[in-house]
C-alpha positions as CSV (number, residue, x, y, z in Angstrom):
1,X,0.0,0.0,0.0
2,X,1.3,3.4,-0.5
3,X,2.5,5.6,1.9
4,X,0.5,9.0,2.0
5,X,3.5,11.0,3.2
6,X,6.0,9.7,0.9
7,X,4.0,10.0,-2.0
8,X,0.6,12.3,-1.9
9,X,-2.0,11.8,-3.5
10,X,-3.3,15.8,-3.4
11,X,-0.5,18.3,-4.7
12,X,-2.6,21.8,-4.7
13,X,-5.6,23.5,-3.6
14,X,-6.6,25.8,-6.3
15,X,-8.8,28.7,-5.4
16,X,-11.6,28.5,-8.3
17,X,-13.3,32.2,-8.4
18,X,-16.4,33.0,-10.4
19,X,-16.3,36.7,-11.8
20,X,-18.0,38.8,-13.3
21,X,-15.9,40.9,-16.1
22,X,-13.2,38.3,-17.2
23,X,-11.1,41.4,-18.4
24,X,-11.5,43.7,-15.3
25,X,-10.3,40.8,-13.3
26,X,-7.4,39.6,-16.0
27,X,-6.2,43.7,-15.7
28,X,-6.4,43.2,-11.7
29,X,-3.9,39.9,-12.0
30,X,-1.9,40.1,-14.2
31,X,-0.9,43.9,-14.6
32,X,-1.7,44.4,-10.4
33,X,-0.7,41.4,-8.6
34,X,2.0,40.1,-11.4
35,X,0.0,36.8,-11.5
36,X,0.9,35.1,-15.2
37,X,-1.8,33.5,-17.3
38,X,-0.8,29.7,-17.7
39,X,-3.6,28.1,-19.7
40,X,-7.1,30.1,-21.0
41,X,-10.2,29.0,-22.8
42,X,-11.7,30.4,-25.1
43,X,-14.1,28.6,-26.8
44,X,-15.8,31.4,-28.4
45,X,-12.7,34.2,-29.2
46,X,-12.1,35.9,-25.6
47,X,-11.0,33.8,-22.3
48,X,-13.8,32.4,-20.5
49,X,-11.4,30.5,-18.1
50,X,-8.2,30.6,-17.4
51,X,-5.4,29.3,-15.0
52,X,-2.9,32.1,-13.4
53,X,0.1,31.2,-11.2
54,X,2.1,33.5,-8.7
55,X,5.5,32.1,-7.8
56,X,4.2,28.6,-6.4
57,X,0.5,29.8,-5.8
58,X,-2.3,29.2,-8.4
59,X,-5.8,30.5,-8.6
60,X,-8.5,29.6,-11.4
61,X,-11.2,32.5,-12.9
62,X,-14.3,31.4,-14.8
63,X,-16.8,34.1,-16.1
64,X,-20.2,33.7,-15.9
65,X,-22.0,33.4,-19.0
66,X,-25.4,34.0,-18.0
67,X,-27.2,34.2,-14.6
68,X,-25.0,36.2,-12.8
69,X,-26.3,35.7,-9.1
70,X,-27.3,38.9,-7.8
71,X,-25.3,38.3,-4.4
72,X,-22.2,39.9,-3.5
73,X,-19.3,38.0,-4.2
74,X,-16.3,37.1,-2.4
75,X,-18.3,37.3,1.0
76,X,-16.2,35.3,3.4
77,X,-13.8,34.3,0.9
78,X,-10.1,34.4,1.6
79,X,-7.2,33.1,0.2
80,X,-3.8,33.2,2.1
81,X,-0.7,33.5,-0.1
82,X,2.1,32.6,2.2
83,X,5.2,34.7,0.9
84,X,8.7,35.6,1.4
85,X,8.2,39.2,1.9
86,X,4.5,40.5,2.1
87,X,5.8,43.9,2.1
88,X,7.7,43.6,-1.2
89,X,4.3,42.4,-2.5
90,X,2.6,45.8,-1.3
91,X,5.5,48.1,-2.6
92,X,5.2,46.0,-6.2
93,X,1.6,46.4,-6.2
94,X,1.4,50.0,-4.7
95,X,3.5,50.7,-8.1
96,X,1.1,48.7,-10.0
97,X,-1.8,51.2,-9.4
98,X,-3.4,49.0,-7.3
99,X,-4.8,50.6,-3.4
100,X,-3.7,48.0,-0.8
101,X,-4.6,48.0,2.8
102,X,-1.9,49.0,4.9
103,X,0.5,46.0,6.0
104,X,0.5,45.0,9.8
105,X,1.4,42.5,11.9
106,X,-1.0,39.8,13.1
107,X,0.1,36.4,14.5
108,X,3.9,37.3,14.3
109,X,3.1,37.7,10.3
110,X,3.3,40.9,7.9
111,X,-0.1,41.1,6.4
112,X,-1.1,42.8,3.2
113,X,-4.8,42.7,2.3
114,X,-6.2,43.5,-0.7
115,X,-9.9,42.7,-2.3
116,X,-10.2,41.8,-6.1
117,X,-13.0,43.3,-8.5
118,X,-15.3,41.1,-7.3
119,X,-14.4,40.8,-3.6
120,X,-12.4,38.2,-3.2
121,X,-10.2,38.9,-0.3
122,X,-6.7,38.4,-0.9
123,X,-3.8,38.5,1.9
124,X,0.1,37.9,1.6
125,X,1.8,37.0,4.5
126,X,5.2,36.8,5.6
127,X,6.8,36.1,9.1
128,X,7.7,39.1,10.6
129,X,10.3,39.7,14.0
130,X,8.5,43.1,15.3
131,X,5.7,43.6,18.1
132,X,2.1,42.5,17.2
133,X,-0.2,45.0,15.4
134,X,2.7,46.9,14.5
135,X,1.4,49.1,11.1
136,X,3.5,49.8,8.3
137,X,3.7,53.3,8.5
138,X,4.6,53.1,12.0
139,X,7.8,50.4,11.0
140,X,9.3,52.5,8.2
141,X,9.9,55.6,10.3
142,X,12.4,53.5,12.1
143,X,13.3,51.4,9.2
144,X,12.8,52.5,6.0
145,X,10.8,51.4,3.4
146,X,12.9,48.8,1.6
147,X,14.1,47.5,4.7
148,X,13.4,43.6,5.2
149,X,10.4,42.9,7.3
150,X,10.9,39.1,7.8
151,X,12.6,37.0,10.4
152,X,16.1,36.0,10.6
């Protein structure tokens, strides 16, 4: 019989979003976050679904076609990107156009926050060495802004 740990069955979670402008949300990923678009379909000339990647991290986004549920999206919906740096994310994105929350700590983590057009909330994490609910703006007075924010 095989052995789980020494050879999985499961390799990913894939976050699978519904949305509803395929090309507001393609403009929010790839030119915002720096996502890449891996595979697409398009079975009738623009990308219905497609498959982006991030590094290691993956997400899926499917258009609706028709019967776009008149509920608000996203609502308690989050996806956790564990990262390197979570406050290089924020400075790439802040130069990207896009309007982050501001980055704190939170469980000995640096956490950026941002929600995509169709409010899926988005964090990036990283582990961080300075007090608990520490805020950005409060670090890089003491720091500076390109300073690293992660443990040793």
């Amino acid at each position: 019989m095989d052995n789980p740990a020494e050879n999985p069955n499961v390799k990913q979670a894939v976050p699978f979003f519904m949305v509803t402008d395929m090309a507001r949300s393609l403009h929010f990923y790839l030119s915002g976050l720096g996502f890449e678009l891996k595979i697409k379909w398009e079975p009738e000339g623009t990308i219905e679904w497609c498959w982006l990647q991030l590094g290691e991290a993956s997400l899926m986004l499917q258009e609706y076609r028709n019967n776009v549920p008149a509920e608000k999206r996203g609502v308690g919906v989050s996806i956790v990107f564990m990262c390197n740096d979570a406050l290089k994310i924020y400075r790439d994105i802040l130069e990207r156009g896009l309007v982050p929350k501001e980055p704190f700590v939170g469980n000995n983590l640096w956490v950026t926050e941002i929600s995509d057009p169709d409010g899926y909330h988005l964090f990036f994490e990283s582990p961080a060495n300075v007090p608990e609910e520490t805020r950005y703006s409060e670090w890089i007075k003491t720091n500076g802004p390109e300073a690293p924010g992660t443990a040793p």
